[in-house]
Every structure is written in structure tokens, then in C-alpha cells.
C-alpha positions in Angstrom: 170.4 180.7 -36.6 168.6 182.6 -33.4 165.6 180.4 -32.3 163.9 183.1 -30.5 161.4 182.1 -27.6 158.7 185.0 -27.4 156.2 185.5 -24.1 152.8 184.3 -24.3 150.4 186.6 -26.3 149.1 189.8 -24.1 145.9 189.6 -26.4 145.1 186.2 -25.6 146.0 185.7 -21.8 143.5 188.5 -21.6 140.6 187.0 -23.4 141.6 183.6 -21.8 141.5 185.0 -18.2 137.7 186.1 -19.2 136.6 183.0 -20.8 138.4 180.9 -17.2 136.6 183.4 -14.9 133.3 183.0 -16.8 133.2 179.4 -17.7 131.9 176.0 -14.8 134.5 174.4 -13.9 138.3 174.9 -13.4 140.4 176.0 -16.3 144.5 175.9 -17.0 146.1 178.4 -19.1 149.5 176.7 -20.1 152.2 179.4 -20.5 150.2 182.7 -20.3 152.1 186.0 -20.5 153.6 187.2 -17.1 153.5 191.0 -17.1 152.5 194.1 -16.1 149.0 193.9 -18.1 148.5 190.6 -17.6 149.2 190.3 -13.3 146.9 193.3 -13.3 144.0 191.3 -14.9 144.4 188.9 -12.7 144.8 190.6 -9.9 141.6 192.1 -10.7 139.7 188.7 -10.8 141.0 188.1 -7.2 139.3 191.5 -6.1 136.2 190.5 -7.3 136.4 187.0 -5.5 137.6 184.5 -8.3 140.4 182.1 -7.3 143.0 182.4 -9.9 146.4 180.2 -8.5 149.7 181.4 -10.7 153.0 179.0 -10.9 155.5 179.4 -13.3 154.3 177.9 -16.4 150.5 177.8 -15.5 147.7 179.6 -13.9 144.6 178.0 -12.7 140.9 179.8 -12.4 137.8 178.2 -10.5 135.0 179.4 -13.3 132.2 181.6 -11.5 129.1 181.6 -14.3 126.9 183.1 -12.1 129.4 186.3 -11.6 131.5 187.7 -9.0 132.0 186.5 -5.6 132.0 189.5 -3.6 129.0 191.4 -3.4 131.2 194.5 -3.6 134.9 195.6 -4.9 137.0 198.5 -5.7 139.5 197.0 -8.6 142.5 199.3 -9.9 143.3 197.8 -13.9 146.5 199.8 -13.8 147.4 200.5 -17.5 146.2 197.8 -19.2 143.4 198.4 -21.9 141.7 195.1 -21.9 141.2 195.1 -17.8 139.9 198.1 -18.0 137.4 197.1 -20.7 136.7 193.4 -19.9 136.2 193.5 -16.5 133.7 195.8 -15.8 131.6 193.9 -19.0 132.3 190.3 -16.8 130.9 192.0 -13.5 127.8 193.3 -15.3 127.0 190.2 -15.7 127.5 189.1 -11.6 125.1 190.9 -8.9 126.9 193.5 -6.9 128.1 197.2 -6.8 131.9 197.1 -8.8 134.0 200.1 -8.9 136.8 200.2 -11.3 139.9 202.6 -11.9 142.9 203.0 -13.7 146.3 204.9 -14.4 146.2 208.5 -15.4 147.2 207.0 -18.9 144.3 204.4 -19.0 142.2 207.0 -17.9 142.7 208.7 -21.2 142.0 206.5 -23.3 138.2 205.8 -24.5 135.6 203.6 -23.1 132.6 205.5 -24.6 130.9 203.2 -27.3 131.2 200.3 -24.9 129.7 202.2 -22.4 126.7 203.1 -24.7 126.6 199.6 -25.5 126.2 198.4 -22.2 123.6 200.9 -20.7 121.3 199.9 -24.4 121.6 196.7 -22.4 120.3 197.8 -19.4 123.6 197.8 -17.6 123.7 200.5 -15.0 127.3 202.3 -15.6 128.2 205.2 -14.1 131.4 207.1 -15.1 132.9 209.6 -12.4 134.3 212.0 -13.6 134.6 212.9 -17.4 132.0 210.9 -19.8 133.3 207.8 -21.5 136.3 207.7 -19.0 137.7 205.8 -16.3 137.0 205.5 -12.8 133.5 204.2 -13.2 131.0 201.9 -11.6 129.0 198.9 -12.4 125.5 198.2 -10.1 125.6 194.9 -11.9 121.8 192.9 -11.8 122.9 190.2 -14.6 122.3 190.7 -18.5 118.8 189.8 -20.1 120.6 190.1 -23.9 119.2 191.7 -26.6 119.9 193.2 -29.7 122.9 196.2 -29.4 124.2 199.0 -32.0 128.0 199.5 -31.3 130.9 202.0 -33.0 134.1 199.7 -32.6 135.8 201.9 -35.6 138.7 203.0 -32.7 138.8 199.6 -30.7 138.1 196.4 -31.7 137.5 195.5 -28.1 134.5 197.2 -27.8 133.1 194.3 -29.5 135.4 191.5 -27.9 134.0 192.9 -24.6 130.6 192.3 -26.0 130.8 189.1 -27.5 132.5 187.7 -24.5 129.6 188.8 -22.3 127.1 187.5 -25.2 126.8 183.2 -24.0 126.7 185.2 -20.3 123.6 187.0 -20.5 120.1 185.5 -20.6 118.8 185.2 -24.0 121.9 186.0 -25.9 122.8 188.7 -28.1 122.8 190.4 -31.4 125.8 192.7 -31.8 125.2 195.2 -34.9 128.6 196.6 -35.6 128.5 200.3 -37.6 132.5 200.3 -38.0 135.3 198.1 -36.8 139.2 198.3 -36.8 141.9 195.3 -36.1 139.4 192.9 -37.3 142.4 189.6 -36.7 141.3 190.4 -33.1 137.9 189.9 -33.1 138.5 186.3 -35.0 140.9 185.8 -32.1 137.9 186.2 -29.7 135.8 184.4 -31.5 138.0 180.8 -32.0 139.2 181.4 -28.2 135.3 181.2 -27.3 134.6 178.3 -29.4 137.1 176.5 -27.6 135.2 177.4 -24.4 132.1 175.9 -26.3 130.4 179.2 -27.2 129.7 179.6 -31.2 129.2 182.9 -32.7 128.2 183.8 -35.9 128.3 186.4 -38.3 125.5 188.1 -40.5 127.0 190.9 -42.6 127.5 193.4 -39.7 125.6 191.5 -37.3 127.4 189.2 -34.8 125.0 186.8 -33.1 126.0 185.0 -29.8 123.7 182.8 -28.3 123.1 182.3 -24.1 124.6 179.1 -22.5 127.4 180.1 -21.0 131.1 178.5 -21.0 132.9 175.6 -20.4 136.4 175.2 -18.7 138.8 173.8 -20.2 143.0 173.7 -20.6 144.2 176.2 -22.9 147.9 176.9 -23.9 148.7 180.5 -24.6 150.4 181.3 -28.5 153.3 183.4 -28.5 153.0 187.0 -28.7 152.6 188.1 -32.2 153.2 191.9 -32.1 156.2 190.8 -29.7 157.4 189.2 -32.5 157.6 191.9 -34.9 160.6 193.3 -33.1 162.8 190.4 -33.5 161.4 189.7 -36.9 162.2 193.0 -37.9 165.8 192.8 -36.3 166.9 190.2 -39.1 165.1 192.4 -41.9 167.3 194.6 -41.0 170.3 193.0 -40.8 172.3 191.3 -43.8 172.2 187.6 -43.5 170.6 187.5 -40.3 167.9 185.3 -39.9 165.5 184.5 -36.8 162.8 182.1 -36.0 160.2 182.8 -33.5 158.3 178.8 -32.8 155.0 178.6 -31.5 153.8 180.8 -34.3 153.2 179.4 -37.7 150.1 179.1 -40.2 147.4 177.9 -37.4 148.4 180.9 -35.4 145.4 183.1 -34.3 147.1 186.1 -34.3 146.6 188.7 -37.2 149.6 190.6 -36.1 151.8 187.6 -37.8 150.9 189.5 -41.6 153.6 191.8 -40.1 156.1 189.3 -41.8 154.2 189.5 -45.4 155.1 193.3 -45.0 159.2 192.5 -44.3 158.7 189.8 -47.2 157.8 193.1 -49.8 160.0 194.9 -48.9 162.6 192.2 -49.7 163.1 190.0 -46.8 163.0 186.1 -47.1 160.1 185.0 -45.0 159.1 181.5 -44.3 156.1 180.2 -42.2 155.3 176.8 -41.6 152.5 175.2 -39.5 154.7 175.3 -36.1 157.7 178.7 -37.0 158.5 181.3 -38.5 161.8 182.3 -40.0 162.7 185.8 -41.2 166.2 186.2 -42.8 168.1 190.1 -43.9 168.5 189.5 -47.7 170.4 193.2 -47.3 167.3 194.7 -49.6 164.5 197.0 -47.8 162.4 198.3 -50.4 159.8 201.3 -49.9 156.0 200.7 -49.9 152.9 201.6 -49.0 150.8 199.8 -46.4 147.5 199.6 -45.1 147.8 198.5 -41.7 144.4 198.8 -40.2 144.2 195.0 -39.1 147.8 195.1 -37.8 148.2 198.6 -36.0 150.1 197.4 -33.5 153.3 197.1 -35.4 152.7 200.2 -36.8 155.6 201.9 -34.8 158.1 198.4 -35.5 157.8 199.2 -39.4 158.3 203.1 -38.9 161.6 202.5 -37.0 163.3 200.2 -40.0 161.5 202.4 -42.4 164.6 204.9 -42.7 166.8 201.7 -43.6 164.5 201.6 -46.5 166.2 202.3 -50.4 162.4 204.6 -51.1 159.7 205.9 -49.3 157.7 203.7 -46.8 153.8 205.0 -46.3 151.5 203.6 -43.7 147.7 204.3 -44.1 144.5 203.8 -42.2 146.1 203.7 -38.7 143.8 206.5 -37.4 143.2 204.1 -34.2 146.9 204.1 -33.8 146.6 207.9 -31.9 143.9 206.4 -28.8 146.4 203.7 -27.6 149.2 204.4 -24.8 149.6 207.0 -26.6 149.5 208.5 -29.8 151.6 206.3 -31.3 151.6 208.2 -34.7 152.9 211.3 -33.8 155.5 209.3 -31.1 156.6 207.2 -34.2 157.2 211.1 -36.2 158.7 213.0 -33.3 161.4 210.3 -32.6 162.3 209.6 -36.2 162.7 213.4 -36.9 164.8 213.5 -33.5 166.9 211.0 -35.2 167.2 213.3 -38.7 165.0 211.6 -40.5 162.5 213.3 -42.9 158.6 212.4 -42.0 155.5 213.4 -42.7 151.7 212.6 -41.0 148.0 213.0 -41.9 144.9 212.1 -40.1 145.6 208.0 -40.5 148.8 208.4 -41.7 152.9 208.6 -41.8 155.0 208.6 -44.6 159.2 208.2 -43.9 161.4 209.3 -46.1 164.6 207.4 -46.9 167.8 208.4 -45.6 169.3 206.1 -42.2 169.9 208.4 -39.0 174.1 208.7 -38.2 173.9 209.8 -35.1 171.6 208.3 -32.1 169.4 210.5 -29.6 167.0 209.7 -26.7 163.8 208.1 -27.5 160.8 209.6 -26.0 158.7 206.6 -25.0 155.5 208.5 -23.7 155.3 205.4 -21.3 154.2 203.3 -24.2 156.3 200.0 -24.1 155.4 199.5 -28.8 157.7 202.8 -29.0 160.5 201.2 -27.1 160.6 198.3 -28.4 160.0 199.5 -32.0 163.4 202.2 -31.6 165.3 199.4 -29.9 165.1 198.1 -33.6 166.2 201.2 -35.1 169.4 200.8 -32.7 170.8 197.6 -34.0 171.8 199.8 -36.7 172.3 203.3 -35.0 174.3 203.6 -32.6 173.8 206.4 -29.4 170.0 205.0 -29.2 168.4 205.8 -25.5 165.6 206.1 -23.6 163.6 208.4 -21.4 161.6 205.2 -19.8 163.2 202.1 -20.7 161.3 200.2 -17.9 158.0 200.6 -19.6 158.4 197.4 -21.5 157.0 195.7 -18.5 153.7 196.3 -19.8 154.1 193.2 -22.2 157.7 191.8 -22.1 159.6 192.4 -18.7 162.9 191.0 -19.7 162.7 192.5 -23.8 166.1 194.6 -23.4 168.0 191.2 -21.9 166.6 189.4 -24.8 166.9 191.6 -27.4 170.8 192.5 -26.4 171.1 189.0 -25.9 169.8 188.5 -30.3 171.9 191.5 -31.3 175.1 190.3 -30.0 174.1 186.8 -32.1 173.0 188.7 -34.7 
């Protein structure tokens, strides 16, 4: 039986990195995701003066409460969505002029109802070029805190950003949220602060965070959830296989662990215990239809075993799904239909017929490491399976094709 062990969470190292930068003292992240995303948020602290020291197995940060270090920095957040979101939020709360930039595919994506958010607060943010859009700059003069309206119905860390900035500002905010998505993430943020001594709570669609700041602390980092999908879905997928991923089990944080509960209807034996979880191929993958609005993110892992399926599999409410790396919607359609497979989309939608692929093709990735990992699935059982950009896994798992050939040949 293939005890799997799966990189720290990208989700968490992120919001932990924040919490370490923000809080007094020094805090230790034990085992926090080394990748692509990750190095670039901390590599971002170091431009705006935090010490962050990385070993192997655990990074340190000297907490800065009153802000950056450096009256002024230029910081690039490469491709990685939280960076590019959290750090210009933590250096509105410093004192200094903070310019911040990202890849042509960050650059795409969204930033506008944070934005918003932050100028109601009296944060003055200026994008360059198009509106709502990286590069920008923050003239940060501290927080006083407030009372904020915010959209978070395509991003979910819209209001992360917020309530992380909340316990920074002077008197503490009130966060009144008109729509949210992925809302497992936002109860991730909200535990992680509480173990960094900040409380938030919840009034209907108000989220309340009081001022006082953070505390360091040592923090060990879960394993990756939505990581875990692709192996998990691996033994679905594969008669009397079965896989165990520890480190994720009933006290995990991570929303993106209901991904098994979808494998378990469509007929694969699922077990979770406090400290694992085991997924075992019973040989049956029945159809469904899902609503995966809390667990977008492995979206494009149940699309690529959904031909493997004995009826239709539909997805709904994953509108957010098109604003990530890319749109991961229509990715998910054009490489199925590549493969032969009959799909349909709408809006917030995909629906896959039945009917497994024979022959293999190459896998347009769009530089979105999900859509790799998700078709490297769909290649356990089809063979001729390639890829366009292989390498983009680095984003969140650098070694995923050793370790996933390494599970297919015990598989």
C-alpha cells in the first residue's frame, strides 16, 4: 500500500509567511512548501527588509509589526496569486513607497475588489497600467481600520488579504462581504490567525477583526490538500489500488480534502482518520453531479478521471475556476476533446460524457501547473499522454512527475 508523502500546503505557507512577517517576535514554520510560489513570497519579504532564514525542513522570520524595513522596494511576485495579493495589503500597513509586479500571467488575473477595498480604507494604491491590474504601487502611511464593503464572489483572498491586515491596523476592522467563493479558505485564514493570537468573528456577512496585532509562534505546515487530489484520484482510478497521503486526516484545515467525499460517490472506498487518509480503486466510477464552489481547485483532477466514469460527470458553480492561471474550465474541455472525449461547458459549468480516450495526445498546460497534474491522472490509464510545459509544476510541487511515476510504477 503507497504511503504517499505530499509537500507542505501552498495555501498555508502563504498565509503563514504573512502572519511570521507581521507578528513580534521570531516565528518557525516547520516543513513549509519549497516552490516556485512559495520562494517568491519570501523572497518578497526579503525585498521589503524582513529577515526570513530557509533550511531544509524550516524557515525562520524575525516579525516586523510596525511594517517593512525599508523605506522603499521594487518587489517582482512572479506568478503566484497570494504574493501578489498579500503583500502589497502587509506593506500598506508599513510606512514607505512599495512597488509591486508580476508575470505577464499574474498580471492577468484580478486584483480589483481588493484594490477598492483598500483605497475605502484610505490606502493609497496606484495601479500602472490597466485598472485592477498588476504592476501597482502602495504609498503605505499605516491603517486606521474601519468598516469595508468587499466582492470576494471570484477570490476568496480578497478577504484573506483583509482579515490578515485586520489585528494590523489601528482600531480594527469590519469586513462586510456581498459574495464569496472557496469559503474552506477563508476558515483556513481564520484558525491560522488564531494561532497567531488574533480572533475574528463572524456576524452573518460581517467579519469583525479586532486591532492588537500578532504573536510569533512555531507553526508546522499540513500537507497540500489539492496536491493530494492527484494521487487520491490515481487509486480511484485504478482497481485495487489504494493510497494514503498522512498528515491529512479529520483536523485538517484544508477544505480541498472533500475532494475525497466526491471519489467516495462515485464508488471509491475512502477512509479518513484523525492523522491519514486512504483512498482505495473499488474498479466502480459512477457519474454525478457536483457542486464544487468550496473545492475549485480540483476541479480539473475530477474532469480528467471523469471519462473513466460508467455515466455522465457534471460540475457546477465553478465560474471562479476561469480567473486562475488560467481558465481552467475551458483548459479542462479543450484537452478532454483533444483526447476524444465528448464535453460540454456553460458559464460555471462542464459536463463529460462517458466514454475513456484510446489514444493519448499533447496536453496543453496554458502554464497552469492544476492542468498538468490533473492529465498526468488521465495517463495512468491512457497511454501517449504529453505535455506542451511539463516544467510548470514548479509552481506547487517541483518533483510531482518523479513522484507520481514513482506511484504509478507501485500502483
Amino acid at each position: 500500500m503507497p504511503v504517499v508523502e505530499i509537500p507542505g500546503s501552498k495555501s498555508i505557507t502563504a498565509r503563514a509567511l504573512f502572519l511570521a512577517a507581521a507578528a513580534d517576535g521570531v516565528t518557525t514554520l516547520v516543513r513549509p512548501l519549497r516552490s516556485d510560489d512559495t520562494e517568491g513570497f519570501a523572497e518578497g519579504l526579503v525585498r521589503l527588509g524582513y529577515r526570513v532564514g530557509r533550511a531544509r525542513d524550516a524557515w525562520q522570520v524575525d516579525g516586523r509589526p510596525q511594517g517593512p524595513a525599508v523605506p522603499e522596494a521594487d518587489v517582482y511576485c512572479r506568478d503566484g496569486a497570494t504574493t501578489a495579493r498579500f503583500l502589497p495589503t502587509l506593506a500598506a500597513a508599513g510606512h514607505g513607497t512599495y512597488r509591486f509586479d508580476a508575470s505577464p500571467q499574474m498580471r492577468r488575473r484580478p486584483l480589483g475588489p481588493l484594490s477598492r477595498a483598500l483605497r475605502d480604507l484610505g490606502v493609497d494604491l496606484r495601479h500602472e497600467e490597466a485598472e485592477g491590474h498588476h504592476p501597482l504601487t502602495v504609498t503605505a502611511a499605516g491603517v486606521e481600520g474601519g468598516e469595508v464593503t468587499l466582492d470576494a464572489g471570484q477570490s476568496s483572498q480578497y478577504l484573506t488579504a483583509l482579515l490578515l491586515l485586520g489585528p494590523l491596523t489601528r482600531t480594527g476592522l469590519r469586513i462586510r462581504v456581498t459574495d464569496l467563493v472557496s469559503v474552506p479558505y477563508v476558515e483556513i485564514t481564520i484558525a491560522m490567525m488564531r494561532a497567531f493570537g488574533a480572533e475574528v468573528t463572524r456576524d452573518g456577512e460581517v467579519f469583525v477583526v479586532p486591532p492588537g496585532g500578532y504573536r510569533a509562534t512555531t507553526y508546522a505546515i499540513e500537507p497540500d490538500a489539492s496536491t493530494a487530489s492527484y494521487l487520491f484520484a490515481a487509486a480511484a482510478v485504478t482497481p485495487g489500488a489504494e493510497v494514503t497521503v498522512p498528515g491529512l486526516g479529520t483536523g485538517a484545515l484544508q477544505g480541498d480534502l472533500g475532494f475525497v467525499d466526491v471519489l467516495r460517490r462515485m464508488g471509491a472506498e475512502v477512509s479518513v482518520r484523525e492523522d491519514r487518509t486512504t483512498v482505495r480503486g473499488t474498479g466502480e466510477l459512477r457519474g454525478l453531479t457536483v457542486t464544487m464552489r468550496d473545492i475549485s481547485d480540483t476541479m480539473p483532477t475530477l474532469a480528467a478521471i471523469a471519462p473513466f466514469a460508467s455515466g455522465p460527470v457534471r460540475i457546477e458553480d465553478v465560474a471562479n475556476t476561469r480567473v486562475k492561471e488560467c481558465d481552467r474550465l475551458e483548459a479542462c474541455a479543450e484537452n478532454l476533446r483533444r483526447l476524444g472525449v465528448e464535453v460540454a461547458t456553460g458559464p460555471d459549468w462542464i459536463e463529460i460524457r462517458p466514454g475513456a480516450p484510446v489514444t493519448g495526445a499533447e496536453i496543453a498546460s496554458y502554464g497552469d501547473h492544476r492542468i498538468v497534474m490533473s492529465f498526468a491522472v488521465t495517463g495512468l490509464r491512457v497511454p501517449g499522454i504529453s505535455f506542451d510545459d511539463p516544467g510548470c509544476v514548479r509552481k506547487t510541487f517541483p518533483g510531482f512527475h518523479e513522484e507520481f511515476g514513482a506511484l504509478s510504477a507501485r500502483l
